[in-house]
C-alpha positions as CSV (number, residue, x, y, z in Angstrom):
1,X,26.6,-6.7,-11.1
2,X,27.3,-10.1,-10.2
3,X,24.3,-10.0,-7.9
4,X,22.1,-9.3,-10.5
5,X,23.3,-11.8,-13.1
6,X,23.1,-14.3,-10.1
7,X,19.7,-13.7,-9.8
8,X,18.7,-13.5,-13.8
9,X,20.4,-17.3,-14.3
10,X,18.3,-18.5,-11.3
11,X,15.9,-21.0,-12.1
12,X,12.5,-20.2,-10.8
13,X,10.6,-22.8,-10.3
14,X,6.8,-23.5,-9.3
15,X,5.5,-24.5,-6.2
16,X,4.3,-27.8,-5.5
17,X,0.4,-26.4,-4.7
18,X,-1.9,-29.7,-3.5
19,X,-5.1,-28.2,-4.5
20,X,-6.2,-28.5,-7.6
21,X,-7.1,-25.4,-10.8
22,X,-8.5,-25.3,-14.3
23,X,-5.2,-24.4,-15.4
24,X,-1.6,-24.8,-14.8
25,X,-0.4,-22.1,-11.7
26,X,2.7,-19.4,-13.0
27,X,5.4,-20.0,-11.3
28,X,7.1,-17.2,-9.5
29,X,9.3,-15.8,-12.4
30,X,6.0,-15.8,-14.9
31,X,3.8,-14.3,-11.9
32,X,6.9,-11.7,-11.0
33,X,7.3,-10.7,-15.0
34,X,3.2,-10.3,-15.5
35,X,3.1,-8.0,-12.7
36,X,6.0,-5.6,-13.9
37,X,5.4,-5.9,-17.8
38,X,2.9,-2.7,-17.4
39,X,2.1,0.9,-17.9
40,X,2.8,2.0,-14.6
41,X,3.5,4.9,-15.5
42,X,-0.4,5.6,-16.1
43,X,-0.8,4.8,-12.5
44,X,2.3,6.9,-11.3
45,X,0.6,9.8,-13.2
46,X,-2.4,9.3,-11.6
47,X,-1.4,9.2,-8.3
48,X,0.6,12.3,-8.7
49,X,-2.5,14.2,-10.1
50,X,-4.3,13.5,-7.1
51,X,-1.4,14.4,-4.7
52,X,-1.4,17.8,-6.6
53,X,-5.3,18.4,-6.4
54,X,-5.7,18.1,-10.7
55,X,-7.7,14.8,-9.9
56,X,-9.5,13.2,-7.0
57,X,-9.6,10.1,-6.0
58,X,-13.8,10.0,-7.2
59,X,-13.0,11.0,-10.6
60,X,-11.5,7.2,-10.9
61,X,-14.7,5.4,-9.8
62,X,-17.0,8.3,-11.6
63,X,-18.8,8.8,-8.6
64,X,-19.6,10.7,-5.2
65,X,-18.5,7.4,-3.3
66,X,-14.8,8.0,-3.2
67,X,-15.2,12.1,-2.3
68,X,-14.5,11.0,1.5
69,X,-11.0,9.5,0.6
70,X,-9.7,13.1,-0.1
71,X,-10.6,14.8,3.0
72,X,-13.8,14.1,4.9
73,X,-12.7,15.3,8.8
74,X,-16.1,13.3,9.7
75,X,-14.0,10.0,9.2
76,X,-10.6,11.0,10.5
77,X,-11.1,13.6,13.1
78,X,-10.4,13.0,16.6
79,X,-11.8,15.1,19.2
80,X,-9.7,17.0,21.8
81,X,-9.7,16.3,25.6
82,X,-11.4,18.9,27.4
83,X,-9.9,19.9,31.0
84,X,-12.6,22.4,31.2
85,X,-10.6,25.5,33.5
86,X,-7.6,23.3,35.0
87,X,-4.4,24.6,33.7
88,X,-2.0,22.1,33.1
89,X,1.8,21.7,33.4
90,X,4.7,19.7,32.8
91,X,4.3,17.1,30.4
92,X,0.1,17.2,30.5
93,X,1.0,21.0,28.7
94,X,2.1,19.7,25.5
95,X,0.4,20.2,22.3
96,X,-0.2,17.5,20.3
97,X,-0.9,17.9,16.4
98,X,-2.3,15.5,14.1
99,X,-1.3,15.9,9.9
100,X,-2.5,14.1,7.6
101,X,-0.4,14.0,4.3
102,X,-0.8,13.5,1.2
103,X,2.4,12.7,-0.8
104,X,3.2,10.4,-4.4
105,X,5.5,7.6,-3.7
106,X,7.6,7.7,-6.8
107,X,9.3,11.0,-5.6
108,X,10.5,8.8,-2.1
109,X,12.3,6.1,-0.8
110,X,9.5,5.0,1.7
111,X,8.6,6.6,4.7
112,X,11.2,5.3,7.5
113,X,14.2,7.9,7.5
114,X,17.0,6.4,6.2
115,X,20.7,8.1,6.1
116,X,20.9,9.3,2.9
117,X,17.5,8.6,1.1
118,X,15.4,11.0,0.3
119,X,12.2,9.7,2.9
120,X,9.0,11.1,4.0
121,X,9.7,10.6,7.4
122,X,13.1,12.7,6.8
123,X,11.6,15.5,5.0
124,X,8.2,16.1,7.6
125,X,10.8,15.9,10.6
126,X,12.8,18.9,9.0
127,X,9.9,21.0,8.3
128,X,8.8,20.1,11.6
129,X,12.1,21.3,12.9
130,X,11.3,24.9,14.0
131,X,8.5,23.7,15.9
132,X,10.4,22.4,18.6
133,X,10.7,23.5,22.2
134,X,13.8,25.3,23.6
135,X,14.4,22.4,25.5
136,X,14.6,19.9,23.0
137,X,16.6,22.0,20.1
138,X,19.2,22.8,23.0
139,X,19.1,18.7,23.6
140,X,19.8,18.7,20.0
141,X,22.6,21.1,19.4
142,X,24.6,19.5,22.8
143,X,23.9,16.2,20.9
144,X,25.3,18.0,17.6
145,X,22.0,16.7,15.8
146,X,19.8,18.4,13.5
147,X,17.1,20.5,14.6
148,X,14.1,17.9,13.9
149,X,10.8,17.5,15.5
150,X,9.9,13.9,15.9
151,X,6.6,12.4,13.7
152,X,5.2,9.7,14.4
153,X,3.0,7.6,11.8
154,X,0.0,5.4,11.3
155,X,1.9,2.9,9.1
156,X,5.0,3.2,7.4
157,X,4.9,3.0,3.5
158,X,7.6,1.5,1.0
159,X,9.2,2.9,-1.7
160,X,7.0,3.7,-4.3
161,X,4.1,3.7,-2.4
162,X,1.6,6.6,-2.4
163,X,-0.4,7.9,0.1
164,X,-3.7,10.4,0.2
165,X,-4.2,10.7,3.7
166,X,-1.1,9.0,5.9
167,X,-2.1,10.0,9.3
168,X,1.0,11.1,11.5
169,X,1.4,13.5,14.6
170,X,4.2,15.5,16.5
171,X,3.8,17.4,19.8
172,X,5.7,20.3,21.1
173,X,5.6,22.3,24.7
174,X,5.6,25.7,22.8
175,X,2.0,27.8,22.7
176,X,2.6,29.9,19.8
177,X,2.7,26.8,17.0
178,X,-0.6,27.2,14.9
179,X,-2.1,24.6,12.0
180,X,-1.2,26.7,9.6
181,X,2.6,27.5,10.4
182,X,2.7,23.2,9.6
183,X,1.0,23.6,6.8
184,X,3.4,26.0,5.4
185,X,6.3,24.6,6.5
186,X,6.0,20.6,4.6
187,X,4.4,22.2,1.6
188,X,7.0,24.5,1.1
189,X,9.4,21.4,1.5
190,X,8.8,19.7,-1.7
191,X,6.3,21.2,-3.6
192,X,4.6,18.7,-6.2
193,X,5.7,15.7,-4.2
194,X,3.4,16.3,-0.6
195,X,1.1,18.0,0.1
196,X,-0.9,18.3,3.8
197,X,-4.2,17.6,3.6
198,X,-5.0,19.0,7.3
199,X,-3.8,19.6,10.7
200,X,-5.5,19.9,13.6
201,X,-4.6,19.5,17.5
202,X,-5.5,16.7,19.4
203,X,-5.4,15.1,22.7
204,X,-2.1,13.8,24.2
205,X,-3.0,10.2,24.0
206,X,-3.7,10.2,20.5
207,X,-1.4,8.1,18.7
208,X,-1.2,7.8,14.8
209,X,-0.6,3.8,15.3
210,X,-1.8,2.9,18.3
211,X,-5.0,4.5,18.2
212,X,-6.3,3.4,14.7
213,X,-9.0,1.1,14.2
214,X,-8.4,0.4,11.0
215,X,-6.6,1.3,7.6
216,X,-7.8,1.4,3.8
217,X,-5.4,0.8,0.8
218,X,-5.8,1.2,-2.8
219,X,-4.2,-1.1,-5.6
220,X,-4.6,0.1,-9.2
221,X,-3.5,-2.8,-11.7
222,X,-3.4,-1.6,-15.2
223,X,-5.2,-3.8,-17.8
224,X,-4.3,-4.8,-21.3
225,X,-7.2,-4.9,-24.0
226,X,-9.1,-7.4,-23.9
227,X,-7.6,-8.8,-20.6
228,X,-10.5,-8.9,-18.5
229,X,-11.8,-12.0,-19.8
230,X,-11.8,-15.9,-18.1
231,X,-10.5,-18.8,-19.9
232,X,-13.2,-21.3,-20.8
233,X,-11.7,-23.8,-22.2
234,X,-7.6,-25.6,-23.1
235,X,-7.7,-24.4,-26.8
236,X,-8.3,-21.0,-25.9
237,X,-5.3,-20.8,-23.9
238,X,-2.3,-19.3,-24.8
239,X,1.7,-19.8,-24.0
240,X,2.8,-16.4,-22.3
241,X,6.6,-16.8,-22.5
242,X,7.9,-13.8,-21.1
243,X,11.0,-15.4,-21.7
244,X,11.5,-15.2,-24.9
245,X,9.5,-12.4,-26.0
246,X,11.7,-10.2,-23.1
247,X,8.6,-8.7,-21.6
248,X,10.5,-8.7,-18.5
249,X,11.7,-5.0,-17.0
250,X,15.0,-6.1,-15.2
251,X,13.6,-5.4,-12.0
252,X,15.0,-8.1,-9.7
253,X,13.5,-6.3,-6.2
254,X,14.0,-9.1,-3.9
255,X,13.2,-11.6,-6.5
256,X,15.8,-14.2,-5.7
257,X,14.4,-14.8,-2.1
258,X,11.1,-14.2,-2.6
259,X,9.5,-17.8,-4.3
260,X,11.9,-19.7,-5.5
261,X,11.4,-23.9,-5.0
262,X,14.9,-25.4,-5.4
263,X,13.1,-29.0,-5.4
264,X,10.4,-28.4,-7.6
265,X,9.9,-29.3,-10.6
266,X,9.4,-26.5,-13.9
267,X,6.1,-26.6,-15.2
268,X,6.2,-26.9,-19.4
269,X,2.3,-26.9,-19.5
270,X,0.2,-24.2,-21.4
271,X,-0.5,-21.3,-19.1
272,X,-3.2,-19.1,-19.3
273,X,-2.4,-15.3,-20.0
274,X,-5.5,-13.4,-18.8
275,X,-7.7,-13.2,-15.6
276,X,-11.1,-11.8,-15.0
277,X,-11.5,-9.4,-12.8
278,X,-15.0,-10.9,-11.4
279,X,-13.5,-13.9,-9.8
280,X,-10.5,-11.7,-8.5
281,X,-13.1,-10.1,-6.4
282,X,-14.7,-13.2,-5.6
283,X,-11.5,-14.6,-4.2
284,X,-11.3,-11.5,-2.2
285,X,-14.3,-11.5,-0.6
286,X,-14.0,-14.6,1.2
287,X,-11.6,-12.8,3.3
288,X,-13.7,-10.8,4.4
289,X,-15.1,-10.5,8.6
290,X,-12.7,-13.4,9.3
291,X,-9.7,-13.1,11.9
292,X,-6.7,-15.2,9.9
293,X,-3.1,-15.4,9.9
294,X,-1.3,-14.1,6.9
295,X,2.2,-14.8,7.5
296,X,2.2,-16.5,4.2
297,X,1.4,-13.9,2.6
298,X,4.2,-11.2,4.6
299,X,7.5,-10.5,3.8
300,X,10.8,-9.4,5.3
301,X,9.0,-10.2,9.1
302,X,10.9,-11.0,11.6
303,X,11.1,-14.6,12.3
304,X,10.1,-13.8,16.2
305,X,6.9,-12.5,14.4
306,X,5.8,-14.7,12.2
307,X,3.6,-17.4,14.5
308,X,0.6,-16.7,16.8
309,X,-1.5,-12.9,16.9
310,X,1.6,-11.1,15.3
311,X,0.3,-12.4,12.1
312,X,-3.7,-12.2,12.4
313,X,-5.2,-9.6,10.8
314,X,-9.3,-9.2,10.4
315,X,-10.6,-8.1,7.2
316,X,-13.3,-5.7,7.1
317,X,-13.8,-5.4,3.5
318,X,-12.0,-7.0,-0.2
319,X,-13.1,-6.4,-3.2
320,X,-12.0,-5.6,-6.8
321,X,-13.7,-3.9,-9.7
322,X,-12.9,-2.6,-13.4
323,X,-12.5,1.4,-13.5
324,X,-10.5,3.8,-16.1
325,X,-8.6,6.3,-15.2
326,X,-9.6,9.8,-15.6
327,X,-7.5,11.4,-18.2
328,X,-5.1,14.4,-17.0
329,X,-6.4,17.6,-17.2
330,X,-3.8,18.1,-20.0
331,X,-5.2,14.6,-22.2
332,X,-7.9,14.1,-24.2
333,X,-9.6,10.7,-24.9
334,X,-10.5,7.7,-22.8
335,X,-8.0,6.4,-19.9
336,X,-6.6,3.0,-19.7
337,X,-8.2,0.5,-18.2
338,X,-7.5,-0.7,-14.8
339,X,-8.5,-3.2,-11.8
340,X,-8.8,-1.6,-8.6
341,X,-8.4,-3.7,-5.4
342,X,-9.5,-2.3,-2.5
343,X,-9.0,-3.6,0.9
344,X,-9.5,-2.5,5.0
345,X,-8.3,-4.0,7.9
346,X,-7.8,-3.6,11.5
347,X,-3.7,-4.0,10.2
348,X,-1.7,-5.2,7.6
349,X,1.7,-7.2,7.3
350,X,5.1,-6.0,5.2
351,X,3.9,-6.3,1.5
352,X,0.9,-8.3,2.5
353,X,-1.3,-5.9,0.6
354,X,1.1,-6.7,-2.6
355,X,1.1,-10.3,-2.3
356,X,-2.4,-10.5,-2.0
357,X,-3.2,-8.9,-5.2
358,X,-0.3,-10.5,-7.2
359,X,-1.7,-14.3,-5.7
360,X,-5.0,-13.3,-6.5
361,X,-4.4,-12.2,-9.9
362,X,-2.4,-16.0,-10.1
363,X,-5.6,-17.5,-8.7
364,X,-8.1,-15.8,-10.9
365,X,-5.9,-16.9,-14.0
366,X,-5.6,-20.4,-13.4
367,X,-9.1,-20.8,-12.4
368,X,-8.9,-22.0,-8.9
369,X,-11.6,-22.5,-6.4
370,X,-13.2,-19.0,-4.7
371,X,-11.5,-20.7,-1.6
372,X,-8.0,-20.8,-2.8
373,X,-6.8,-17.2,-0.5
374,X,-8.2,-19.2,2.4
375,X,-6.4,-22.6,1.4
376,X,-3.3,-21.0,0.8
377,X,-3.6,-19.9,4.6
378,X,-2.4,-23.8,5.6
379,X,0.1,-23.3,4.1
380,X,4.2,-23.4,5.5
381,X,6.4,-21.7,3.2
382,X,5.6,-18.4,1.8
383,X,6.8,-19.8,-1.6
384,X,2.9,-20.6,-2.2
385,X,2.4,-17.5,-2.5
386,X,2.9,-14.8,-5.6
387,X,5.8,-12.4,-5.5
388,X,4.5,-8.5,-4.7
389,X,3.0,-6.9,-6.8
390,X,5.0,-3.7,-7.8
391,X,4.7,-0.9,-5.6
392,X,3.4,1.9,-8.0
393,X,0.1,0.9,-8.3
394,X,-0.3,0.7,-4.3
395,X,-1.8,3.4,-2.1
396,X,-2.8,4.4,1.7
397,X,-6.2,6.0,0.6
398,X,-7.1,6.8,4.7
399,X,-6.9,5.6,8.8
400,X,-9.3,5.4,10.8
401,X,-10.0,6.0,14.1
402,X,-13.9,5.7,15.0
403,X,-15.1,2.3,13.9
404,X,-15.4,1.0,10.4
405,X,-18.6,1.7,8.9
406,X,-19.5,-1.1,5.9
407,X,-21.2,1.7,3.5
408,X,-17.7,3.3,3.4
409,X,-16.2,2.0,0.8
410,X,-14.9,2.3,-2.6
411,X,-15.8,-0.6,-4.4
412,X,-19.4,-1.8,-3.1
């Protein structure tokens, strides 16, 4: 409790930015409290339709174009080694399985298994559990551990953040383990929650991580009506004090260390209170086919990491668009109106995708120059930056491991 009213008496204050907008910048607390004052619940219902097969992910867009997000084995399939006749032994005899998993991030505490959070990680390593080799569950019981088979993952995921096709594999010396008995076994887990989309064996040296070219993630920003419109001029714009008309939800995730400028000074200026989503996606694109450093726009990295390649990441495609979301099989009407961010790259930093979005949002509202992502690159404290954007509207849609093809896509 005192932790939290230490961070609600903070004073936020804005970063001293030396390029030049249209309109004054949020600071962080403003940028933090747009973010969260949503219906994310919209989205959280959306995402679990799709985890549970009720929706798909092409249904958002109203297209064909998103029907290879769901399951298209063309993408994400990787073949097998062949040894032709050669038997093989020791170590070379191990299967190796790759699953990819579908699974709605509301219902977990991330990915990474944690002692006594209810993770994906935990809950696929359990299933996974009576897979395991005589020789590893008697190395388990001498070691009085659980009887867990070990998964490894393309990229772990935070709490709150879904997945449609999280690629992750697990290998085992026994012969008798089929597709299906894995299939069973982490949908009967936690029905509702994950799902596999499919499993199928691989060669040894696949690896979920290592072997990825690149990885594609959804962000699905609800809209309010009439949002989607650019300021055009200073007597149109309006004072959002989120202040004083308590649009803020209390959640202080990481807020206190995330932007705050103790020798700054507060801005008292109007501040615009919409963003179109046009120059959003024109931001965006200017990221696009460039090698960069992002480790302004990381968080929670290792200070070892944050210089040099650690921090590059290339960019095949950014782009944003309007959609509305498909109403429930249960609804009737027309769904809200949302922004949808899409991005792929060859790799992507802790909450990098969520600062993005939230800074370009920032951007996009205060009118700054299509450059401004790029600019903010330069830049030596992560405080020029947006806080993250919250976690339910972000997704892992797919990983790929052939080569990304440009016609691919979501949003052309």
């Amino acid at each position: 409790m005192e932790n939290q009213s230490h961070v609600k008496n903070k004073v936020y204050v804005h970063y001293n930015h030396t390029d030049s907008c249209k309109f004054a910048r949020w600071t962080a607390r403003e940028s933090y409290d747009f973010m969260y004052a949503r219906p994310w619940q919209h989205v959280v219902d959306f995402y679990s339709d799709i985890v549970n097969g009720r929706l798909l992910l092409s249904d958002l867009f109203g297209t064909e174009r998103a029907c290879f997000s769901h399951d298209d084995k063309k993408i994400l399939e990787v073949e097998v080694e062949s040894d032709g006749t050669e038997v093989r032994s020791g170590r070379w005899a191990r299967v190796t399985f790759k699953i990819l998993v579908s699974y709605h991030g509301g219902s977990f505490d991330g990915w990474q298994k944690q002692p006594g959070l209810n993770t994906v990680q935990g809950l696929v390593e359990t299933s996974l559990g009576s897979f395991v080799d005589e020789k590893k569950a008697k190395l388990l019981k001498e070691k009085c551990k659980p009887l867990e088979g070990c998964a490894l993952v393309a990229g772990r995921t935070d709490k709150g953040v879904s997945a449609l096709q999280q690629a992750c594999s697990f290998y085992t010396w026994r012969k008798d383990v089929k597709p299906r008995d894995i299939v069973d076994a982490i949908n009967s887990a936690s029905p509702g929650k994950i799902r596999v989309v499919s499993v199928s064996e691989v060669s040894r040296a696949f690896h979920p991580n290592f072997s990825a070219k690149w990885r594609r993630y959804l962000y699905i920003f609800p809209l309010n009506d009439g949002e989607n419109k650019e300021e055009t001029s200073d007597s149109e714009v309006e004072v959002d004090n989120f202040y004083s008309n308590g649009t803020s939800n209390g959640n202080d995730e990481n807020v206190e260390n995330k932007l705050i400028d103790d020798e700054g000074v507060v801005e008292t200026g109007k501040k615009p209170r919409r963003f179109a989503v046009k120059r959003v996606n024109l931001l965006l694109q200017q990221l696009e086919g460039k090698l960069l450093s992002y480790k302004v726009f990381a968080r929670d990295t290792k200070a070892s990491r944050n210089i040099g390649p650690p921090t590059e990441c290339f960019i095949y495609h950014a782009r944003a668009a309007e959609a509305r979301l498909p109403c429930s099989v249960h609804d009737h009407g027309e769904g809200r109106k949302v922004m949808c961010v899409e991005l792929v790259g060859n790799r992507f930093l802790r909450k990098m995708v969520r600062v993005l979005v939230a800074t370009s949002i920032r951007e996009a509202a205060a009118g700054a120059e299509e450059d401004a992502l790029l600019k903010l690159m330069d830049a030596t404290c992560r405080r020029a930056t947006a806080p993250p954007a919250p976690p339910d509207g972000l997704c892992l849609v797919d990983v790929g491991y052939t080569e990304f093809d440009p016609q691919n896509t979501l949003i052309a």
